[in-house]
SEVO-594497 format. One record per residue: x, y, z of N, C-alpha, C in turn. Coordinates in steps of 0.02 Angstrom, whole numbers, plus 50000, padded with zeros to 5 digits. Atoms other than C-alpha are relative to their C-alpha. Layout:
<atoms>
n_c1:n_c2:n_c3:ca_c1:ca_c2:ca_c3:c_c1:c_c2:c_c3
X:Y:Z:X:Y:Z:X:Y:Z;
...
</atoms>
This chain:
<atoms>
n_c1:n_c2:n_c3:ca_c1:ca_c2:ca_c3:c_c1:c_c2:c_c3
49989:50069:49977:48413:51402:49865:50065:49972:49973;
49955:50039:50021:48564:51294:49855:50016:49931:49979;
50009:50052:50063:48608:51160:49743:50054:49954:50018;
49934:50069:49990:48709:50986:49810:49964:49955:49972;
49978:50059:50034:48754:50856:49701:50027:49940:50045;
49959:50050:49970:48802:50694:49782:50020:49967:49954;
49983:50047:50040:48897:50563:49690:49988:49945:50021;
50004:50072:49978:48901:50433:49808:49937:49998:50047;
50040:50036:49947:48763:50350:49941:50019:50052:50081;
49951:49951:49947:48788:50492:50084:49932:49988:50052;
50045:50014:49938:48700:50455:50257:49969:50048:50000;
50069:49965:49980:48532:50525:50288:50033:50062:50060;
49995:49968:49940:48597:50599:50458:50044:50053:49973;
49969:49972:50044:48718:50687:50364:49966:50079:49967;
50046:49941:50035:48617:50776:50244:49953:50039:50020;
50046:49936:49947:48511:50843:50376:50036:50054:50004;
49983:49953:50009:48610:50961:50401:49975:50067:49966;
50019:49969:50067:48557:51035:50248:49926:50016:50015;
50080:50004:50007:48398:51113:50278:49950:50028:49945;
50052:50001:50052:48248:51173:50170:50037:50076:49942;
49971:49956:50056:48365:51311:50085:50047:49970:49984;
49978:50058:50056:48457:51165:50015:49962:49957:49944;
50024:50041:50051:48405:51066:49854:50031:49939:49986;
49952:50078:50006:48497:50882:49868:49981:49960:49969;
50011:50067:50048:48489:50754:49749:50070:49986:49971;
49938:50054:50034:48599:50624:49653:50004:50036:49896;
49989:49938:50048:48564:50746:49486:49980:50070:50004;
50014:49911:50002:48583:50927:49496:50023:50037:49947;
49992:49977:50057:48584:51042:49363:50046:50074:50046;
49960:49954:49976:48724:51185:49399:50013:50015:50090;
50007:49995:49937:48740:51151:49565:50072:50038:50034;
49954:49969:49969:48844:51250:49708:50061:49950:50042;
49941:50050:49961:48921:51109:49800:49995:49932:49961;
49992:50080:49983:48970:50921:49793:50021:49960:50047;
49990:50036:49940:48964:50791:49910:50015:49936:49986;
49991:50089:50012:49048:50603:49876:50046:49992:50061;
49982:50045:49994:49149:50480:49939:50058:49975:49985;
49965:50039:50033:49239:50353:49832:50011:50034:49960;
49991:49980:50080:49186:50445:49658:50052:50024:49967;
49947:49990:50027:49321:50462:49542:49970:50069:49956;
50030:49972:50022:49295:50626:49496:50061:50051:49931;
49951:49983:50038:49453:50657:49387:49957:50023:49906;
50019:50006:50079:49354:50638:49207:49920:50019:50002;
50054:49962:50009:49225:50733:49268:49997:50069:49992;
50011:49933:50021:49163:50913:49186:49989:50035:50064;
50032:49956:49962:49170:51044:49335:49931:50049:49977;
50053:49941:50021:49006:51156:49323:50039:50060:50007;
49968:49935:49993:49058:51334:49310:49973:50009:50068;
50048:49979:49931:48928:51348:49460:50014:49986:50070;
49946:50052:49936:49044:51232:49585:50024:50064:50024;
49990:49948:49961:49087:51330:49727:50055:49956:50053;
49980:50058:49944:49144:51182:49845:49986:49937:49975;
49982:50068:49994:49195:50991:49848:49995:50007:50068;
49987:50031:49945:49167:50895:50011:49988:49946:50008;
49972:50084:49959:49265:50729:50053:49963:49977:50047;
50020:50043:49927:49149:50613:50179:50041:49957:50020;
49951:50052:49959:49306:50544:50228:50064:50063:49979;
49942:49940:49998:49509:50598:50246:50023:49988:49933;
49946:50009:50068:49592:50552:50061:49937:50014:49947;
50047:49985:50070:49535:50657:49920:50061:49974:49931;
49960:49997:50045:49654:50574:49797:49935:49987:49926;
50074:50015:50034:49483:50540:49695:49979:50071:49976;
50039:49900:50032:49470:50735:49669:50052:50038:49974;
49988:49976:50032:49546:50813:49548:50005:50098:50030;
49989:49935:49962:49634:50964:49666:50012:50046:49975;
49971:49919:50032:49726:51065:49553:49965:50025:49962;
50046:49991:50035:49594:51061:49429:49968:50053:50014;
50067:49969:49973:49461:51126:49545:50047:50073:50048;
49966:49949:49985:49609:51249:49627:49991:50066:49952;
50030:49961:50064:49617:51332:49463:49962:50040:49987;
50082:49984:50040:49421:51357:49454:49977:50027:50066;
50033:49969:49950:49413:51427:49634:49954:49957:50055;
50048:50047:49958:49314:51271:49705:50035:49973:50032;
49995:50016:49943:49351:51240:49876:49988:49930:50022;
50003:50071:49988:49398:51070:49911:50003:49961:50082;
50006:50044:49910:49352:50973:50112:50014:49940:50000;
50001:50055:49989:49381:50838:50185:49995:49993:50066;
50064:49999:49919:49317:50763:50361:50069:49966:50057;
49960:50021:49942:49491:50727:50472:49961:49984:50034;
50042:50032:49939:49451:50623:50615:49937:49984:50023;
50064:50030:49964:49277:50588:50607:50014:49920:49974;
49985:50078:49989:49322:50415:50557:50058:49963:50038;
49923:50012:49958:49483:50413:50684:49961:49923:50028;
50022:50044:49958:49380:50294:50795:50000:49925:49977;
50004:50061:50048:49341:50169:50653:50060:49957:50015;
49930:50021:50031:49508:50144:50589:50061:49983:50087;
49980:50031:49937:49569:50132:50777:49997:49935:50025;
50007:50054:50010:49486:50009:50814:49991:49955:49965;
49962:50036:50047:49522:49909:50663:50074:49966:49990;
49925:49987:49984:49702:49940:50695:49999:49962:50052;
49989:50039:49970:49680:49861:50858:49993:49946:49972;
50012:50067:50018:49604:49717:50791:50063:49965:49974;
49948:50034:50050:49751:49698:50672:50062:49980:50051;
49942:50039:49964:49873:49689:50823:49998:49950:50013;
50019:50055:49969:49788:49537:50886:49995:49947:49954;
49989:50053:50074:49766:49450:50718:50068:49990:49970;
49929:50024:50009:49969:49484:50675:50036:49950:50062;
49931:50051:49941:50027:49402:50843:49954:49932:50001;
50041:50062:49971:49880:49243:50885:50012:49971:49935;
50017:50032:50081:49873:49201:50696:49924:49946:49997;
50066:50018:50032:49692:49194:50716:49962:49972:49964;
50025:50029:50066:49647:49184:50554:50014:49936:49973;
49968:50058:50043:49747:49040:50502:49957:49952:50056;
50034:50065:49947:49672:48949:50674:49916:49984:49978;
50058:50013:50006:49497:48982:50627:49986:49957:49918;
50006:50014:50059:49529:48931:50453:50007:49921:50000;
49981:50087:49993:49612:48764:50496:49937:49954:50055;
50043:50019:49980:49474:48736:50610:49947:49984:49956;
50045:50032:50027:49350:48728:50485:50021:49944:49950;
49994:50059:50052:49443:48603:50387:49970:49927:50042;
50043:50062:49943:49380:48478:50547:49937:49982:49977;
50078:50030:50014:49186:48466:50475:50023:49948:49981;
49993:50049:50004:49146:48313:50469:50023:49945:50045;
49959:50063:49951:49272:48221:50611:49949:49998:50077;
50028:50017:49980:49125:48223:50709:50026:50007:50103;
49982:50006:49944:49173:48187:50894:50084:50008:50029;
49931:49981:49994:49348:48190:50858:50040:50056:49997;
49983:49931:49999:49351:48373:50855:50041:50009:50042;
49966:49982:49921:49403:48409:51020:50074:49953:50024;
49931:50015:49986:49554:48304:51037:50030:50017:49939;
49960:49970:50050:49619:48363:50865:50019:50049:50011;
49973:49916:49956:49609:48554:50927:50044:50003:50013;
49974:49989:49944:49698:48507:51074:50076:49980:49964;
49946:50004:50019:49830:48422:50950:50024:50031:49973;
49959:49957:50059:49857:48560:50827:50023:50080:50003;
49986:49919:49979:49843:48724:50917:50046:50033:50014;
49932:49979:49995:50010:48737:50943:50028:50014:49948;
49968:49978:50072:50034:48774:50749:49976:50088:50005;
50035:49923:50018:49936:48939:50795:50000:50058:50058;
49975:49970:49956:50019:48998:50944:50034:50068:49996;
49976:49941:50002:50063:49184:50981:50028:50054:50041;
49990:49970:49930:50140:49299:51091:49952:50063:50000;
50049:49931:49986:50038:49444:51174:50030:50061:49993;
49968:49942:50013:50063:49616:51154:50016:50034:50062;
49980:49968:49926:50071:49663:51326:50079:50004:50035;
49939:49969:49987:50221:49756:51357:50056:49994:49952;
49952:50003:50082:50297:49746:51177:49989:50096:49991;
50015:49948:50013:50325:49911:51106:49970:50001:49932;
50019:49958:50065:50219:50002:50966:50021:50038:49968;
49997:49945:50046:50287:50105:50851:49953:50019:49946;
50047:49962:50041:50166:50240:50775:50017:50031:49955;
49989:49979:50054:50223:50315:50638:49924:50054:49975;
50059:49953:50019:50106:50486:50610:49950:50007:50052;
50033:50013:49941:50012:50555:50759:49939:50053:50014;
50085:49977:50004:49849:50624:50678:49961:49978:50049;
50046:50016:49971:49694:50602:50726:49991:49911:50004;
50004:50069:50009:49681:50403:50689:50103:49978:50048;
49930:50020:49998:49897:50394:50751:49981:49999:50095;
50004:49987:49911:49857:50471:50929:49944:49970:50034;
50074:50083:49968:49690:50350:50961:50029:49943:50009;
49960:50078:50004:49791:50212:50930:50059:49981:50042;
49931:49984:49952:49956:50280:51032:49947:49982:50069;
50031:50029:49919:49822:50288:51181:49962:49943:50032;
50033:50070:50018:49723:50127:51141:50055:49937:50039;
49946:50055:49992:49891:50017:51144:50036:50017:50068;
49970:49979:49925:49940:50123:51298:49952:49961:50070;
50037:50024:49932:49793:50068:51407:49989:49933:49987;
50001:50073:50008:49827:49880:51344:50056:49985:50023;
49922:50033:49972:49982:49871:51420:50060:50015:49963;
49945:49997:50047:50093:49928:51265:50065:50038:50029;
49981:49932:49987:50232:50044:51296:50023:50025:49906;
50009:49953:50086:50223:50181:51141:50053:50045:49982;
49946:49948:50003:50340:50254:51041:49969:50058:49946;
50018:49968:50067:50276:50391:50911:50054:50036:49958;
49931:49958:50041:50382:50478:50783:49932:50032:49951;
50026:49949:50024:50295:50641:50701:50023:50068:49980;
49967:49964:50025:50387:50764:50622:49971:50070:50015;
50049:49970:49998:50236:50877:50600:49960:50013:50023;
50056:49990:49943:50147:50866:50755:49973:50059:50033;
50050:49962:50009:50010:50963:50783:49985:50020:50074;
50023:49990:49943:49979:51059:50951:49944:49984:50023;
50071:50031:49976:49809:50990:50963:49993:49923:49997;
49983:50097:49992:49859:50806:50943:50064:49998:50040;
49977:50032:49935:49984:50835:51062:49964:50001:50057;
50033:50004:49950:49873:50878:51194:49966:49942:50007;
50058:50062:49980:49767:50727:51155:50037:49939:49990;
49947:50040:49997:49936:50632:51150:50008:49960:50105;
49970:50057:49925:49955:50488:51320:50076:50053:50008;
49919:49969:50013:50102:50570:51392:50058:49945:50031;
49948:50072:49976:50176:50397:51443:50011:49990:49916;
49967:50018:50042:50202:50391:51255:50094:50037:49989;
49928:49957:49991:50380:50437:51216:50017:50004:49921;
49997:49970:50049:50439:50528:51058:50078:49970:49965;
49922:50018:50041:50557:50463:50934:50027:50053:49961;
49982:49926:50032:50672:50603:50858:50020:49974:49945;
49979:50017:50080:50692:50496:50688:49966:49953:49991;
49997:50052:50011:50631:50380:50609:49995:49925:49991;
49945:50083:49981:50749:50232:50630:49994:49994:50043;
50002:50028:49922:50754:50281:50810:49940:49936:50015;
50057:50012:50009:50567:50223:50783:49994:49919:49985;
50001:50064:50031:50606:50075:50667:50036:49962:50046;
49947:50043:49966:50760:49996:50790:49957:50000:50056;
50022:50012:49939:50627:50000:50944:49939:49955:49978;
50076:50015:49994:50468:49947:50892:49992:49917:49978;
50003:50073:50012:50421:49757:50894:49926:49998:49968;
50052:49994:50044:50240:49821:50801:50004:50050:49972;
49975:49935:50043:50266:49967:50674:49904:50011:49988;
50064:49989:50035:50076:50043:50619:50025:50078:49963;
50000:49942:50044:50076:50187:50501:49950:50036:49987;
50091:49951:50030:49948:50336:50473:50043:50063:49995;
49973:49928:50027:50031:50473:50379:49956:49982:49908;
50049:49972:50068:49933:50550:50225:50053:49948:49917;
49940:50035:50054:50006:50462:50044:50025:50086:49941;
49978:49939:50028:50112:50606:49965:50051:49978:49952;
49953:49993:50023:50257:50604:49855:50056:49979:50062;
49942:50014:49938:50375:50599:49997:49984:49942:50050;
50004:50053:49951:50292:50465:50097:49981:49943:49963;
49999:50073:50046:50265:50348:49957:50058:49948:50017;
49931:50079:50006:50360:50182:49975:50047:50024:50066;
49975:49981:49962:50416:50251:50140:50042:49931:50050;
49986:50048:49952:50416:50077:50237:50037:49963:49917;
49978:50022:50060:50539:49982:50088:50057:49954:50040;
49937:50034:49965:50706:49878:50106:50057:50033:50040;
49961:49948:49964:50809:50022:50172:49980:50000:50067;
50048:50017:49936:50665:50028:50313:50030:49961:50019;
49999:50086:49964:50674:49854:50336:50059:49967:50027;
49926:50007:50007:50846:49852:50352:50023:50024:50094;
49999:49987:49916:50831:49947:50534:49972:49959:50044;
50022:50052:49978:50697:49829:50605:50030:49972:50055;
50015:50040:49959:50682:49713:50740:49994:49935:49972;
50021:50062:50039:50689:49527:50665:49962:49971:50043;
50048:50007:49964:50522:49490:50674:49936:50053:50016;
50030:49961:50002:50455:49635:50676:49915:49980:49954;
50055:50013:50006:50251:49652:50646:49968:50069:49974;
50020:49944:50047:50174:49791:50502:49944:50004:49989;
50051:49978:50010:50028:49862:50503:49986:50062:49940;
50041:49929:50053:49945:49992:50349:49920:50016:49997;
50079:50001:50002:49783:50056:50366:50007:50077:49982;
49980:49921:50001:49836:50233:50297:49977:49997:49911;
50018:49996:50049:49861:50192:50105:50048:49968:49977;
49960:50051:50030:49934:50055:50008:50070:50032:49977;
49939:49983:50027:50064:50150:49917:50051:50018:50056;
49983:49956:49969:50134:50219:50077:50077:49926:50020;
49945:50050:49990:50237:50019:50080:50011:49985:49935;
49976:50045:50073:50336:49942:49932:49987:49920:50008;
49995:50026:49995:50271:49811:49911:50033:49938:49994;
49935:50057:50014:50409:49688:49826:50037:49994:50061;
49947:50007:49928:50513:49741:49981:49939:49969:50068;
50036:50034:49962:50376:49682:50090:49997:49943:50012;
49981:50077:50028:50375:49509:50025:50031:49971:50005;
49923:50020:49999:50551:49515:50021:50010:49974:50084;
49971:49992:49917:50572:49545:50227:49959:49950:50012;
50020:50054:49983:50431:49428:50243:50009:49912:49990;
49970:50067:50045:50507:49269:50149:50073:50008:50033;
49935:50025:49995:50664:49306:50218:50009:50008:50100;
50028:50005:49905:50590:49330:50427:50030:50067:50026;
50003:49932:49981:50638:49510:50447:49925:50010:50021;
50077:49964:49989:50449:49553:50442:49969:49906:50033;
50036:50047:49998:50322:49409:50537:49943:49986:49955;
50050:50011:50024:50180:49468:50470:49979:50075:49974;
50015:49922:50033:50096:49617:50358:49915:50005:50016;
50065:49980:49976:49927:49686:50411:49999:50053:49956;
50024:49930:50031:49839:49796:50283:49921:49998:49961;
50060:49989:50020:49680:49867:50217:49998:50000:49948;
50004:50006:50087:49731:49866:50029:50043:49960:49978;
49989:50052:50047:49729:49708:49937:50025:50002:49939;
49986:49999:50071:49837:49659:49789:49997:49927:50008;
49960:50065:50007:49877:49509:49704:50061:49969:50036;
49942:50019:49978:50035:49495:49762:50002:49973:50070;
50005:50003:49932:50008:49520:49944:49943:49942:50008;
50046:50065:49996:49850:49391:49934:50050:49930:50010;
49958:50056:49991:49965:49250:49890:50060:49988:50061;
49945:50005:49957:50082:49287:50028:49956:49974:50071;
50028:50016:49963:50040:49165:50180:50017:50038:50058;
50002:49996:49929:50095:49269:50320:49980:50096:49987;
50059:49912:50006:49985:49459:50252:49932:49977:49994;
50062:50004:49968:49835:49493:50328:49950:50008:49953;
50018:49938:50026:49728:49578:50191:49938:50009:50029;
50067:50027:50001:49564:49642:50224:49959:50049:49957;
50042:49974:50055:49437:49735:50119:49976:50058:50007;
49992:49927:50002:49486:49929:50135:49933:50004:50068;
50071:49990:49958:49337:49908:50311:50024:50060:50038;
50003:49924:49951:49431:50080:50399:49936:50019:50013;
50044:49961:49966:49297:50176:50398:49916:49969:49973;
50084:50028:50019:49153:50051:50353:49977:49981:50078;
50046:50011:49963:49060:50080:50503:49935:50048:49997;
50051:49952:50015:48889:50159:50513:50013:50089:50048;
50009:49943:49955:48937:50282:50650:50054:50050:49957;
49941:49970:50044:49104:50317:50538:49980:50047:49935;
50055:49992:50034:48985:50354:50401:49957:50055:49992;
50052:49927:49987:48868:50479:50478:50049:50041:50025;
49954:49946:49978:49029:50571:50560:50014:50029:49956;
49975:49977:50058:49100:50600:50394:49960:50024:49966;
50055:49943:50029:48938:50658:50311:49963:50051:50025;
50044:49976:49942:48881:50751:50453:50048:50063:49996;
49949:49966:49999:49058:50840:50460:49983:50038:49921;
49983:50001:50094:49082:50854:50257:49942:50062:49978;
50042:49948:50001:48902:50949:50263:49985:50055:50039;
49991:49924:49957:48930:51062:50395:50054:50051:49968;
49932:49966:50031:49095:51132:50306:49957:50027:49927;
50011:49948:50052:49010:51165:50155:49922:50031:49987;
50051:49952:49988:48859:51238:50222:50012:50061:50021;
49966:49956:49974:48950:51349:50312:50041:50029:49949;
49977:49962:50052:49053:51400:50168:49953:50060:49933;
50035:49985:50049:48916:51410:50047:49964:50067:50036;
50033:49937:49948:48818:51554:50200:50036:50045:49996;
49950:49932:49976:48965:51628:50265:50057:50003:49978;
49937:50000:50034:49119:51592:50153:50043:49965:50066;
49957:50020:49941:49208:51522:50330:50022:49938:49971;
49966:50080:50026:49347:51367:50270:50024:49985:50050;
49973:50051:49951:49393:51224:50382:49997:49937:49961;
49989:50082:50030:49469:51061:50335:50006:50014:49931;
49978:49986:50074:49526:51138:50158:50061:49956:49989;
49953:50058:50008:49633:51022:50072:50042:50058:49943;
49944:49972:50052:49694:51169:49955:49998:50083:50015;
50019:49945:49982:49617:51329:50016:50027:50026:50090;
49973:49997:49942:49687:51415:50189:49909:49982:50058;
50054:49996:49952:49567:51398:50339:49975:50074:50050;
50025:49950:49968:49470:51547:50386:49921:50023:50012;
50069:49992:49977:49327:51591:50499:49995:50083:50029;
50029:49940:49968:49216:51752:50542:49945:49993:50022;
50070:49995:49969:49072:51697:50596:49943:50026:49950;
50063:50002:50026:48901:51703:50543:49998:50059:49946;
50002:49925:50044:48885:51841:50380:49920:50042:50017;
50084:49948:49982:48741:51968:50445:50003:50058:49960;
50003:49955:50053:48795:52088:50317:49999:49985:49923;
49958:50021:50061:48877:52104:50156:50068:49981:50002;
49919:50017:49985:49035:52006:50133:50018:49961:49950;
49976:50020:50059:49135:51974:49994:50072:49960:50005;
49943:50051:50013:49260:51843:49967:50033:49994:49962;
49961:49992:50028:49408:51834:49886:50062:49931:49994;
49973:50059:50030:49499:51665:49807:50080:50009:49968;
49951:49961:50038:49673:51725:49764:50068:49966:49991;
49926:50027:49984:49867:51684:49736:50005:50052:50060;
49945:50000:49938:49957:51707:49876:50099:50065:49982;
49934:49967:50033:50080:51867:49811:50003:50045:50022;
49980:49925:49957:50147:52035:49869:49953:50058:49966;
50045:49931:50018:50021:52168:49860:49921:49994:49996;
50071:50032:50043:49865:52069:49821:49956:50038:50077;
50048:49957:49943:49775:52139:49990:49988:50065:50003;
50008:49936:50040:49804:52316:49944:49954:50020:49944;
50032:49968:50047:49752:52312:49802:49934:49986:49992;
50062:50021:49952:49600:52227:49872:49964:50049:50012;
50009:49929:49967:49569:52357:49983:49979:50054:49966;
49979:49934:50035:49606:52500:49881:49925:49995:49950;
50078:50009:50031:49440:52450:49779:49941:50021:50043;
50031:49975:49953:49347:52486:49930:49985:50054:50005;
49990:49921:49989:49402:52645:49970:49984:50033:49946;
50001:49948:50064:49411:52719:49794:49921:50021:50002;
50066:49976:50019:49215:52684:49799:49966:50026:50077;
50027:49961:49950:49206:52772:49967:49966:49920:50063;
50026:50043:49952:49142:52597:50055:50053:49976:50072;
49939:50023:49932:49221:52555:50223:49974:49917:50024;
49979:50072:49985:49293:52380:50279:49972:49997:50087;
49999:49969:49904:49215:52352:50482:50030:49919:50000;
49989:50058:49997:49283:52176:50459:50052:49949:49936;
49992:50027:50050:49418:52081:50383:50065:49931:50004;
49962:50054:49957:49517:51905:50372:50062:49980:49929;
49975:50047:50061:49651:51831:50260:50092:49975:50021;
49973:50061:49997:49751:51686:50266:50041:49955:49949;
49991:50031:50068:49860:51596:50155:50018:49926:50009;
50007:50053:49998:49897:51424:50113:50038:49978:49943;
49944:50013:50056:50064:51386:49992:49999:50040:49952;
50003:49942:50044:50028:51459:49844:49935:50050:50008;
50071:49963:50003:49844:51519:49882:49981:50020:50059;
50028:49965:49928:49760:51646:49991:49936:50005:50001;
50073:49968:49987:49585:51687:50056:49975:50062:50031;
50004:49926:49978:49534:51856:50090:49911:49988:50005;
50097:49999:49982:49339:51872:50196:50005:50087:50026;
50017:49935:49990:49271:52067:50183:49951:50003:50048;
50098:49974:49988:49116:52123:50289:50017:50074:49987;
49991:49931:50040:49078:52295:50216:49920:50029:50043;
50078:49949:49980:48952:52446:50293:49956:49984:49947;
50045:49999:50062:48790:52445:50180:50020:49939:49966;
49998:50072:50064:48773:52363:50011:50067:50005:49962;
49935:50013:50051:48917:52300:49894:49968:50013:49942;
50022:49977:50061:48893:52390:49733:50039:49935:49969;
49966:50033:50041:48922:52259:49598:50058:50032:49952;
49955:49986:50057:49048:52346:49498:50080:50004:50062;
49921:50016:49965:49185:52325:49651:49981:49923:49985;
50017:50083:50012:49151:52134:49631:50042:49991:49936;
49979:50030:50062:49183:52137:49447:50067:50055:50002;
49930:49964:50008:49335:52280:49458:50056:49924:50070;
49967:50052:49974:49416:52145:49598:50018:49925:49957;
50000:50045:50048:49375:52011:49470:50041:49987:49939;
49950:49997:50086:49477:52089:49327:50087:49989:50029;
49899:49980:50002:49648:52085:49422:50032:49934:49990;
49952:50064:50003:49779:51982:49410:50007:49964:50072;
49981:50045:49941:49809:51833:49521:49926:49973:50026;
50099:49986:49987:49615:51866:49564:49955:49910:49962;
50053:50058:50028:49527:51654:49561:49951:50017:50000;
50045:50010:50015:49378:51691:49597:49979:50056:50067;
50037:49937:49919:49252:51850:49706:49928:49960:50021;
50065:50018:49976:49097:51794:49782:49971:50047:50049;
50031:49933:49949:48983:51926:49872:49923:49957:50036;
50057:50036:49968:48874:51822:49997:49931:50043:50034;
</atoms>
């Protein structure tokens, strides 16, 4: 039987998945997998017994990667089952940067009290909360994942016209790319068109502080900013800056600071991407299929550090292999095989920067002493014989 740990509150529908040769609870003693969330799991003791991490959502900055790289544990995460959420969220936010909504509904309730005189006050003040529509403004997308290309086709069938800019675009998000969007080959091209900017690229080193005064500097005066990706991914001082000085109208984002609170023309709202229930069960539903499937048949998808490789269902013996990524390491693999006379009818490997995955199926049984001779080499994270 197998042994998941959850950290966080993980949907019922979800954990089905998991059937009666799973053991799930919120304490497990040496367990094979984990399943959170939010949990900060940096200043937590890996078990030696950890086999797999899996993210119910896309940002594992909460998981301690290299750590668990290191130790051979296979880290997931659930792309695009919350695309939909955060889509529509994102719309919302177009409609709240241009009407100024919020500020109307807000000034509206300062009226309790005037009784009958509501209705001609309205009619006098609504012109403080006037906005233009988005219909036939352009979008600029910035990142054209799973959540970038929902949103490119969203704003397309509202009338937008779309620009995306994606460096790294993915033959399977182009196909599910509008092809009335049109492709920016930089950038700036990106920044000098777009009269709404949204952003959904991962937060890295390189895309930190990406949107800044340099950014802002290409713009549209007037221009309208959306973040629903990850706070760090704007500076915020320079945000502030463009907005106080009418470069920027207005800032739309899902992560609240101080700073940005006090500013009357940012949106904030309270990280709700993927707080929906359906968002919820996608991501735990996903998150436990990946490392059920790992934990059976060794097969990786949606690895955040490990390559992605599938063989299908294990009906034999099949041994797995956790490795650097170096010249010779499959040979010498191999060559363990043979020496003990066993033959390979099946075999996969994949790499992934510095790290590779190697999946055996083998005739007969796997004598344990190729396991532990594979185990002693160099480069060699971690064998598993499923």
């Amino acid at each position: 039987m197998y042994k998941i740990q959850t950290l966080n509150k993980i949907s019922k529908k979800g954990l089905a998945v998991l059937d009666s040769n799973y053991n799930v609870a919120d304490e497990v003693e040496n367990p094979d997998g984990i399943i959170l969330r939010s949990f900060k799991m940096h200043d937590m003791e890996l078990p030696a017994s950890l086999r797999a991490v899996a993210r119910a959502g896309a940002g594992v900055n909460n998981i301690p990667i290299d750590k668990c790289t290191d130790k051979g544990i296979v880290v997931f995460n659930t792309p695009g089952a919350n695309a939909n959420a955060v889509k529509e969220l994102v719309l919302s936010a177009l409609f709240l940067s241009s009407r100024k909504i919020v500020d109307g509904i807000e000034w509206v309730k300062t009226l309790a009290g005037e009784g009958d005189a509501i209705s001609s006050l309205v009619e006098k003040g609504k012109s403080n909360y006037a906005g233009p529509e988005i219909e036939g403004k352009t979008l600029g997308v910035v990142g054209l994942g799973a959540i970038g290309v929902k949103v490119a086709n969203a704003a397309h069938h509202l009338g937008m016209d779309v620009i995306g800019y994606d460096p790294y675009l993915s033959v399977d998000a182009a196909w599910h790319l509008t092809r009335f969007a049109r492709k920016a080959n930089s950038l700036d091209e990106l920044l000098e068109k777009a009269d709404y900017i949204t952003i959904h690229v991962p937060a890295t080193p390189e895309t930190k502080g990406m949107l800044n005064s340099e950014a802002f500097a290409k713009v549209k005066k007037g221009v309208r900013v959306l973040n629903f990706s990850r706070g760090e991914l704007v500076d915020e001082a320079d945000v502030i800056a463009a907005l106080d000085n009418g470069t920027l109208s207005c800032y739309v984002t899902d992560f609240a600071s101080e700073a940005l609170i006090a500013n009357e023309n940012v949106i904030c709202m309270p990280h709700l991407g993927a707080s929906t229930p359906e968002s919820e069960e996608n991501c735990a539903v996903m998150a436990s299929s990946e490392i059920k499937d790992f934990l059976e048949n060794g097969n990786i998808k949606n690895s955040v550090n490990f390559p992605n490789c599938d063989m299908g269902k294990a009906n034999g013996a099949r041994v797995t292999v956790l490795h650097k990524n170096v010249p010779s390491m499959l040979k010498n693999i191999t060559d363990v095989f043979s020496s003990k006379g066993v033959n390979i009818s099946n075999m996969l490997n994949k790499s992934k920067g510095d790290n590779a995955y190697t999946m055996i199926d083998i005739d007969g049984k796997c004598d344990s002493s190729i396991v532990a001779e594979i185990e002693g080499m160099n480069d060699v994270i971690k064998v598993t014989l499923l």
